[in-house]
C-alpha positions in Angstrom: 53.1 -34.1 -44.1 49.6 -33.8 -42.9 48.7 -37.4 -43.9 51.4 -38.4 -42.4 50.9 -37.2 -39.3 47.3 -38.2 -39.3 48.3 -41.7 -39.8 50.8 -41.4 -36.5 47.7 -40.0 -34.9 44.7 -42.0 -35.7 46.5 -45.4 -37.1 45.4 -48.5 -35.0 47.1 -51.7 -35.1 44.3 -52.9 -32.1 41.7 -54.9 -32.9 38.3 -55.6 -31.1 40.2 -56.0 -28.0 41.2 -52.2 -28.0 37.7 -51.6 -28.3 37.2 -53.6 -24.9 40.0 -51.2 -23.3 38.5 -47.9 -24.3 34.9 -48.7 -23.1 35.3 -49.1 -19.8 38.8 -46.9 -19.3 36.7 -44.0 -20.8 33.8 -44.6 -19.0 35.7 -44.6 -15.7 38.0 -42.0 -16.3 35.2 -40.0 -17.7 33.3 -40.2 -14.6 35.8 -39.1 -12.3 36.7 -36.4 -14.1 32.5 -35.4 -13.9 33.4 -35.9 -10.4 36.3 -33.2 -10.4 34.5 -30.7 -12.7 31.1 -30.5 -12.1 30.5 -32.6 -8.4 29.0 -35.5 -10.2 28.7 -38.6 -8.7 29.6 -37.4 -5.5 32.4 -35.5 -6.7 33.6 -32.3 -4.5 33.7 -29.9 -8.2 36.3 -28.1 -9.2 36.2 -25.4 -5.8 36.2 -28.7 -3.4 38.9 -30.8 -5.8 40.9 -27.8 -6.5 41.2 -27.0 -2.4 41.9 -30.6 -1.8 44.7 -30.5 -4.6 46.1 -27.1 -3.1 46.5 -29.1 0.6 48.6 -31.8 -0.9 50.6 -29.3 -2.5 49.4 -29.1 -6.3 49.3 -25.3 -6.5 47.3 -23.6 -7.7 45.1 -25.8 -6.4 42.2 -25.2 -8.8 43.6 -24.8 -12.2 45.3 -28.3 -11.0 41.6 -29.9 -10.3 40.7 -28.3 -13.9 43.7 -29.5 -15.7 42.9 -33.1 -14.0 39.4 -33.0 -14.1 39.6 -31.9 -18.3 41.9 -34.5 -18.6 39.8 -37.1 -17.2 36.9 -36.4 -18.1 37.2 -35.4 -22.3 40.0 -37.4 -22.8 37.8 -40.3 -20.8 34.8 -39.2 -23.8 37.8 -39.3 -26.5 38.4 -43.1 -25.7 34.9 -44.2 -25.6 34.4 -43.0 -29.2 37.7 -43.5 -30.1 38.8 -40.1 -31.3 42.1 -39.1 -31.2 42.8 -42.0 -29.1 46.6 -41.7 -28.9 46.4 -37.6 -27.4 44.0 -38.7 -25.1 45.6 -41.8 -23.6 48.4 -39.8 -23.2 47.1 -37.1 -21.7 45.4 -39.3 -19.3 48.5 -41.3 -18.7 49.9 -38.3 -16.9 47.1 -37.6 -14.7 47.2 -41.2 -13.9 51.2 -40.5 -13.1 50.3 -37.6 -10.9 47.8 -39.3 -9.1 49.7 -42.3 -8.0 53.3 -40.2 -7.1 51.5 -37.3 -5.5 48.8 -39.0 -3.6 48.8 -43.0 -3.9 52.7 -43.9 -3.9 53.2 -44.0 -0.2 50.4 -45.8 0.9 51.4 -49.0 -0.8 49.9 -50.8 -3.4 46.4 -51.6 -2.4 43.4 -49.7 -2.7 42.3 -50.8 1.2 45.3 -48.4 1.9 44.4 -45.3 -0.6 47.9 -47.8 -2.4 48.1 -46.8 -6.3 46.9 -50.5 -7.8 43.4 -49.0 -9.5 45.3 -45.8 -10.8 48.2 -48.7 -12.2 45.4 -50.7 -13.7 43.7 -47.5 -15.5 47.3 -46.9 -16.7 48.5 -49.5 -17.8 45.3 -49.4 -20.3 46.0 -46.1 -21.2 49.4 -46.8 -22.2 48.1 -50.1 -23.7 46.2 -47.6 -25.8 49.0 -44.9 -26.5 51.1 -47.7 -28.0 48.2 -49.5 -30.3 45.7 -46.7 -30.6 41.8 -47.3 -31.4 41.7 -50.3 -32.6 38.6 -51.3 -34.7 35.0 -49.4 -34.1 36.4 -46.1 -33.6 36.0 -42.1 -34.7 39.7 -42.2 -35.3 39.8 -45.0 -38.4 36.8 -43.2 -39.9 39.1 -39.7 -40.1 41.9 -41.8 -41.3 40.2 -43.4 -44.1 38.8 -39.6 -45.0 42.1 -38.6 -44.9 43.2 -40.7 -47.3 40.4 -40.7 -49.6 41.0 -37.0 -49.8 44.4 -36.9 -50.1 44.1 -39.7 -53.3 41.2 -37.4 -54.8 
């Protein structure tokens, strides 16, 4: 059961170019979750995000920018080393449905127009992610080949 589930979770069938997703997905994702949580990078932290959140009707306002922000930011860390890749991708391709149906959706597509294409972009790579997982050069093949060494010892 356990090895079983750990192959669901940490199996890839990506190669390199999953690798090339998860760098600079994570990266991004990781930074503006830095932005939400801490006020990196120009960010407003989680007081400023969460009251900002609150006046477009996620409520309350700053558990919403924490939930986000967590989401963003250690799931953004998870992809970049490739741990539990599939959890995180999916974690952060809710936030990245939130974003664009509570604030992006009705300004169109473009980003010129606060539109929803870079939030579409980020998850479309997320769910690119969710659906092949790591790929190769990634924390989550090195559990999976523990697991199974341990479970064959």
């Amino acid at each position: 059961m356990k090895t079983q589930l750990a192959r669901i979770l940490l199996s890839s069938s990506g190669g390199y170019a999953a690798l090339v997703l998860r760098l600079p997905i994570g990266l991004i994702l990781a930074a503006h979750g830095a932005q939400k949580l801490f006020g990196w990078f120009g960010g407003y932290g989680l007081e400023g995000t969460g009251q900002w959140m609150a006046s477009i009707g996620l409520i309350p306002g700053e558990l919403m920018a924490l939930l986000a922000g967590s989401a963003e930011f250690f799931g953004g860390l998870a992809l970049v080393l490739g741990l539990l890749t599939r959890p995180a991708a999916l974690v952060a391709s809710f936030t990245l449905l939130v974003a664009i149906f509570s604030v992006h959706i009705g300004n169109g597509l473009f980003m010129s127009n606060n539109g929803y294409e870079y939030a579409l972009a980020l998850l479309a790579g997320t769910v690119s992610l969710l659906i092949q997982g790591a790929g190769r050069l990634s924390l989550d093949l090195l559990l999976l080949d523990r697991v199974a060494r341990h479970r064959s010892a």
